[in-house]
N, C-alpha and C positions, 0 to 999 in steps of 0.2 A: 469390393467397396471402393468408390473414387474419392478420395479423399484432397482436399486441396492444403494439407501443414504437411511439416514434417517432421517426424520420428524417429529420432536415433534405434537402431536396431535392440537394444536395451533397453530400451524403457519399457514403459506396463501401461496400454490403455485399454479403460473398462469400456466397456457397453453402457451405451446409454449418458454418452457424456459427449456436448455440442464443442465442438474445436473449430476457431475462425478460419479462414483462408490466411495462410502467411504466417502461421505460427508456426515455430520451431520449438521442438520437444528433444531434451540431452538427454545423455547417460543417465541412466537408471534413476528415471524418473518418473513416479504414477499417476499416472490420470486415474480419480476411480468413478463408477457411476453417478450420474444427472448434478453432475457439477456444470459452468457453462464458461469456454475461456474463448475472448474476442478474437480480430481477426490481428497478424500483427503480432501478437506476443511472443513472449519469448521465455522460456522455462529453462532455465538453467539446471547444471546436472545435481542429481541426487536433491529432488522437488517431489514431497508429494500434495499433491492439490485433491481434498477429501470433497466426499458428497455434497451436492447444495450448494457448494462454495460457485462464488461469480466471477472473471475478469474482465474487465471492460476491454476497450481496443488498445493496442499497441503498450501494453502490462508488460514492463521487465522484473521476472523474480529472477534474482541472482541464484550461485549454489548453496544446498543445503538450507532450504526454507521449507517448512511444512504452515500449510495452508489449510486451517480445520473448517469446519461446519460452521458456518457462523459468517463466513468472511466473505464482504462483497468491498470489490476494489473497483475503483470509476477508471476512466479513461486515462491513458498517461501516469498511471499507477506506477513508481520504480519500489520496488522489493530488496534492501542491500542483502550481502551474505551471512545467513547463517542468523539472521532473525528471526524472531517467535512470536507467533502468535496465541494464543490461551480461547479459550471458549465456555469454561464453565471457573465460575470463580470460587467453590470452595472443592475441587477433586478429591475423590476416596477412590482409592482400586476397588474395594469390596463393596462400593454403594454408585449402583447405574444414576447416569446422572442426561442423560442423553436430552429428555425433554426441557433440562433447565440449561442447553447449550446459548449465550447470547448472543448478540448479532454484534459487529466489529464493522465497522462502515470506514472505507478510505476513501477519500473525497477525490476529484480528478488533480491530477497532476502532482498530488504528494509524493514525496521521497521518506520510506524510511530507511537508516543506516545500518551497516553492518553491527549484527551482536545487538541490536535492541528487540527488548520486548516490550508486546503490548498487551496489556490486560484486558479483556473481552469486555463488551458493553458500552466500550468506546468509539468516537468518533470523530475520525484525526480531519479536520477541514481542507478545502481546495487549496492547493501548493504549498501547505504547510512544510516542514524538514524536522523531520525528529533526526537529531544526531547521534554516534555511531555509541550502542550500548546504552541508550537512554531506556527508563523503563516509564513506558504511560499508564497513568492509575487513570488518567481524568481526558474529558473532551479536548481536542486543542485546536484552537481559532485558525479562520484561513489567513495563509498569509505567515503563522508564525514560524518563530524557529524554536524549539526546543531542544535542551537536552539535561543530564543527571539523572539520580535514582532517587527519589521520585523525581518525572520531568516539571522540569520549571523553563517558561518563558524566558530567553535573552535577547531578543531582538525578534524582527520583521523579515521577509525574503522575497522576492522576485520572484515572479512567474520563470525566470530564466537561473534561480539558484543561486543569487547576490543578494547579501547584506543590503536591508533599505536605510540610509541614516535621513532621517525626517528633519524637515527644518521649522523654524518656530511656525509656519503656518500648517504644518502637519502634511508638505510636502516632498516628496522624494522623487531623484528617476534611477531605476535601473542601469548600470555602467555598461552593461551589454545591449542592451536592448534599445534602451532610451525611452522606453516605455513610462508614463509618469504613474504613478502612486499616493494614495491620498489615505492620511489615517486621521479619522474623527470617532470620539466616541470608543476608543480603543479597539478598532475594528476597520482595519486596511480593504478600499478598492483600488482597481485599477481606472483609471483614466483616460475614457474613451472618446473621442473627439466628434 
């Protein structure tokens, strides 16, 4: 089989599960069947990425993230360590629950932090930042920053992961980028010339 990622000699990949060119698989980490991970990623050690699950291209899951059924990650997806993701929201060990698994949607370019979880049925929006050990009950807007248990809004962020501070006309730029940003209607674009 020619395969064009690479595979730490520990880890576990199933059959029947699509891996991009350019992905890097660590220590003892499983890929298991008809999951689909882009080209570019990057799977950090001790990851398992379950059935059905999606990664888009260039996806960093840091160590110690389990990725259930449920869970489609867009482009430019960062994973911190040791965050959790949920898929069925009332669990019984003694009651299969498999059919009522929900879908968990990461918008391209979101970051979320180490130690946070997300409760399934959610849909965290493009470049949002859930910060580190934040727990998400609810959808969260693109653009924002979140964090606490339950997550609450504190501000806006940059495509490039800076604080946006908006000025009375509901404008910002980015300190790195220089990129402008525009919030109206409580719902941040970017500003494209």
């Amino acid at each position: 089989m020619n395969k064009d990622y690479f595979a730490h000699t520990s880890a576990v990949i199933d059959e029947g599960c699509v891996i991009g060119k350019g992905t890097k698989i660590w220590h003892f980490s499983h890929i298991m069947p008809n999951c689909e991970i882009g080209k570019n990623c990057n799977i950090g050690q001790n990851v398992v990425v379950s059935p059905k699950v999606v990664l888009g291209t260039n996806v960093k899951v840091q160590n110690n993230v389990s990725i259930y059924t449920g869970v489609i990650c867009e482009d430019d997806v960062f994973l911190g360590p040791s965050m959790v993701f949920t898929n069925v929201i009332n669990p019984r060990s003694a009651i299969k629950r498999r059919e009522e698994f929900k879908t968990t949607l990461v918008k391209k370019g979101a970051s979320i932090g180490a130690n946070a979880t997300i409760i399934c049925g959610n849909t965290i929006g493009e470049y949002a930042m859930v910060g580190a050990g934040t727990v998400v009950t609810k959808n969260i807007e693109p653009y924002a920053l979140v964090i606490g248990n339950p997550s609450r809004q504190v501000g806006w962020i940059s495509e490039y992961g800076h604080r946006l501070e908006f000025d009375q006309n509901g404008e910002a730029i980015c300190p790195e980028s220089k990129e402008k940003y525009k919030l109206k209607n409580n719902i941040v674009t970017k500003v494209t010339s």
